[in-house]
N, C-alpha and C positions, 0 to 999 in steps of 0.2 A: 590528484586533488580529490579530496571527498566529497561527497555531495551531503552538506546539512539538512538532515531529517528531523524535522518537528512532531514529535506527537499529542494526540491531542483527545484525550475521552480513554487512553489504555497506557499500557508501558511496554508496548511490544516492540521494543528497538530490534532487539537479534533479529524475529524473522523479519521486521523491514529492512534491513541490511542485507540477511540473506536473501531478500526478493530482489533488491535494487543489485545486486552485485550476479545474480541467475541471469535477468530481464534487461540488465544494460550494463554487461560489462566493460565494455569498452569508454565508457562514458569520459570526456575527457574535458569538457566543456563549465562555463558556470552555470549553476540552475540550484534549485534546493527540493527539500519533498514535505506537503504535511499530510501526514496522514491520521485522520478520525477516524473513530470508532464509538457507533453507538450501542446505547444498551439492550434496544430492540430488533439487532439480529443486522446492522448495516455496517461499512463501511469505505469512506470513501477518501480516495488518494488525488490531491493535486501536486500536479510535477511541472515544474518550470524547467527547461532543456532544451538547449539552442536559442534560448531568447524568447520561446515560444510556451504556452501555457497548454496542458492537458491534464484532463480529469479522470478519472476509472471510480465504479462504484461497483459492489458487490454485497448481495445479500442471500443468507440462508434462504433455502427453499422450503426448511422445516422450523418447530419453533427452536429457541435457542436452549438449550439443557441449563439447567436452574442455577449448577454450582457443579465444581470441581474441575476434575483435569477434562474431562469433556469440553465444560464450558467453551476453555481455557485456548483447546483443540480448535474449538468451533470461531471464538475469535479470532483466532492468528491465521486461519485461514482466509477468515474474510479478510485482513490485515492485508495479508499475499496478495489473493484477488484483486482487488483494488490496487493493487499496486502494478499488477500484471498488465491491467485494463489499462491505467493510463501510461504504462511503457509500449505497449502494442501502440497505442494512437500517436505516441511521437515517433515512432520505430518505420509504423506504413506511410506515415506523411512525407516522411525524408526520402 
């Protein structure tokens, strides 16, 4: 079963798929994922799994680069991030 991913503030499905599919592969349960993204350098992941709710936020350490594939780079990581963060918190709970 796939797990429905919402996005919200970007279009970065691939690497949230790619995150969700690294971070919990095994996933076999009902839950869904939304993941935002803001324009000033944040991004945060709530994941429903196992019945249980968890969140993961992540944000540049530096400013965000203005325009292009950096940009681009710099969001999809926080994308991951955030995704990472709140697969680790239902990952140690269980």
């Amino acid at each position: 079963m796939a797990l429905p991913i919402q996005l919200a503030g970007h279009d970065y499905r691939y690497a949230a798929e790619q995150a969700l599919m690294a971070f919990l592969p095994s996933f076999g349960g009902e839950g869904d994922l939304l993941v935002s993204s803001y324009g000033g350098g944040c991004a945060q992941a709530a994941l429903r799994y196992g019945g249980k709710d968890y969140e993961g936020r992540a944000e540049l350490s530096a400013p965000l680069p203005e325009e292009g594939l950096l940009r681009k780079r710099a969001l999809q990581k926080l994308v991951k991030e955030s995704i990472l963060r709140a697969c680790a918190s239902a990952v140690w709970e269980t």
